[in-house]
N, C-alpha and C positions, 0 to 999 in steps of 0.2 A: 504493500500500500504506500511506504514512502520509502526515500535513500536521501541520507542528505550529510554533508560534512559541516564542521566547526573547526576552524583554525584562528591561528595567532601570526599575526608578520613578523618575523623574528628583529625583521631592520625595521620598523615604524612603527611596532606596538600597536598596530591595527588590528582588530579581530573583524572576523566574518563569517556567515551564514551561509550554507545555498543550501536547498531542498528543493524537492519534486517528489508526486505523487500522482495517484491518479484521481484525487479526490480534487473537490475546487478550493481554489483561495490557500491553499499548503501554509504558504509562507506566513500568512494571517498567526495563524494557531499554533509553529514550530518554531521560529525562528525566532530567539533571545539577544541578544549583544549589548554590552555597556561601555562605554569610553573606559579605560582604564584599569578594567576588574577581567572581562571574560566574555563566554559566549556561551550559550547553552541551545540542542536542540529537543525538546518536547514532544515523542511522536510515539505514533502505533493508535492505539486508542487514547487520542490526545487529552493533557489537560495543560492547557497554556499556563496555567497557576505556577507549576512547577519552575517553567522557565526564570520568569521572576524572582521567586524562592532561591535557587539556585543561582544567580547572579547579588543577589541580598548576601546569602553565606559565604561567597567570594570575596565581596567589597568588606564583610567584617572580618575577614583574614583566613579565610578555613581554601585550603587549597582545590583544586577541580575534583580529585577523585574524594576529598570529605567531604566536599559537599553532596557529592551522588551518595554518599552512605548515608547523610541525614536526611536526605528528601527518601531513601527506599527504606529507613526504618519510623519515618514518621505521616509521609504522606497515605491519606487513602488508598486505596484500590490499586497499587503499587504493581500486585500482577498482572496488571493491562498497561502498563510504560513503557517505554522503550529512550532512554535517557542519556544524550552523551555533554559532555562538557571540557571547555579549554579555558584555563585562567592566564594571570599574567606574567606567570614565569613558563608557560607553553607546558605545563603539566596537563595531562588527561582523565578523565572519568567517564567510565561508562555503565549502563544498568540495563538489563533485558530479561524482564519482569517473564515470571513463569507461563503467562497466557498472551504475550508476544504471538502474534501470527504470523501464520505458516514458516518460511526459510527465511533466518532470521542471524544476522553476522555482525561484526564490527570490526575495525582496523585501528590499532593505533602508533602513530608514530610522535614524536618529537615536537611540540605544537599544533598538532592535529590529529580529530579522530573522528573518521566515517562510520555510518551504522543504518542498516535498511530493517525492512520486514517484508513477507510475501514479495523477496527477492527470486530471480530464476535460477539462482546459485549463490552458493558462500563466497566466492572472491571478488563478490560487484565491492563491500567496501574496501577490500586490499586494492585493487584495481584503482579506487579514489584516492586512496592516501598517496599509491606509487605517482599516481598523474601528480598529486601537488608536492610533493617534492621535487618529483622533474623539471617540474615548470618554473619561470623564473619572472620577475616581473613585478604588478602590482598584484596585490592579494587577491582583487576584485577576478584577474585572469587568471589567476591559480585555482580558485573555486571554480570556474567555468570550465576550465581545462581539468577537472574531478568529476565533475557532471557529465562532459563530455566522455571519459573514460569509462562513469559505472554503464550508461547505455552501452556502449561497445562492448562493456562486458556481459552481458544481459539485460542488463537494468530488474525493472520490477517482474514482476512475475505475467504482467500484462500490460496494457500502454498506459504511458502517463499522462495526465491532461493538464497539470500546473506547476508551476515552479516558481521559486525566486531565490532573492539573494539579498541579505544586511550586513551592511559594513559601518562602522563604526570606528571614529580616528580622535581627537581631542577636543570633541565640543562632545554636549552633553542630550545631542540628538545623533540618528543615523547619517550619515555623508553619503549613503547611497541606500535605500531601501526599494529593491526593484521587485514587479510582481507580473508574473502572465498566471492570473486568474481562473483561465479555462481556455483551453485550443484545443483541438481535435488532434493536432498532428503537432508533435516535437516542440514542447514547450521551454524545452530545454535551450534549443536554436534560436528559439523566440527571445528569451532569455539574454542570449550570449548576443544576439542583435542589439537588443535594447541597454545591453552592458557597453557595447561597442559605440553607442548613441552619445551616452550619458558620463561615461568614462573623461572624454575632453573636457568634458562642464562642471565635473564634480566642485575641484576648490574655486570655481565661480561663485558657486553657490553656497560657499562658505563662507568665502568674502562678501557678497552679497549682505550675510544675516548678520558679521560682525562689524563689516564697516562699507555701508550703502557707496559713499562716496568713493571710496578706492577700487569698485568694482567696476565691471567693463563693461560696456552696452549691452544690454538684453537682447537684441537682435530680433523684437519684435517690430510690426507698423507700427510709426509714430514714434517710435525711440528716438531720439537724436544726440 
């Protein structure tokens, strides 16, 4: 039902999101990140709550994988979770709750860690973590280039229909929160378009929120 990774930028302190599913709106419900502390992803039979919780227990100092041990020994209904988490010394945690559906894996490496359900095989998350290590660049492409690998590996157990992506850098909102809602066909590509769009404008739009004046034409009509 979904696959998604969590990583940390080793050179920018950046953390980021991507997920896809075949359900609509993914990224809505799974995708956590906070300027400074981590990333959490939320999924299987989701409860968004967690995510939150899990970046709260990070910013109060408990590392990625304590925080996965206090959210699976105190949150409800625990056996329907599927939990991974990156803080900000690029530590990992991960939790796949006894009633996790169908084929069901995680990967972890060195500042990030992949994790699916009702996958078409076990090596869709190895498959993501080897692509973001390969790849080299801005985080926002290393997550794309993980997405793109777990399809090549199978991907889910049947087609996906949403995806996105949350990155998060030193303000106290997302620098980038991208979302394909619902497509029929490769929302993933949709994705990695829309990352390809938005990617040049990102610290525009940061400049923008912290200082109007020093920012550069909107490049709408009527701008001048």
């Amino acid at each position: 039902m979904t696959f998604s990774i969590v990583a940390r930028c080793a050179e920018t302190g950046m953390f980021g999101v991507a997920v896809s599913s075949s359900s609509p709106a993914v990224a809505a419900r799974c995708a956590h990140a906070r300027a400074g502390v981590g990333a959490v992803a939320s999924q299987n039979i989701t409860d968004p709550g967690l995510g939150a919780r899990g970046l709260d227990l990070m910013e109060l100092g408990a590392r990625a994988s304590e925080a996965i041990t206090v959210l699976r020994e105190t949150a409800p209904h625990i056996d329907y979770r599927q939990l991974t988490a990156v803080d900000a010394s690029g530590q990992t945690g991960f939790f796949h709750g006894a009633r996790v559906l169908g084929t069901h894996a995680h990967s972890e490496v060195h500042g990030a860690v992949a994790a699916g359900n009702i996958l078409s095989n076990h090596i869709v998350p190895e498959a993501m973590t080897a692509a973001f290590e390969a790849t080299s660049g801005h985080l926002g492409d290393r997550l794309i280039a993980a997405m793109r690998a777990a399809i090549a590996a199978g991907g889910e157990e049947g087609p996906v229909h949403s995806a996105g992506m949350k990155i998060v850098d030193q303000v106290p909102w997302p620098v980038a929160d991208l979302r394909v809602d619902w497509i029929e066909d490769d929302p993933i590509e949709e994705l990695a378009q829309l990352w390809d769009l938005y990617k040049p404008q990102l610290k525009d739009y940061v400049t923008r929120a912290l200082d109007p004046e020093a920012a550069p034409s909107y490049g709408v009509p009527g701008d001048e």
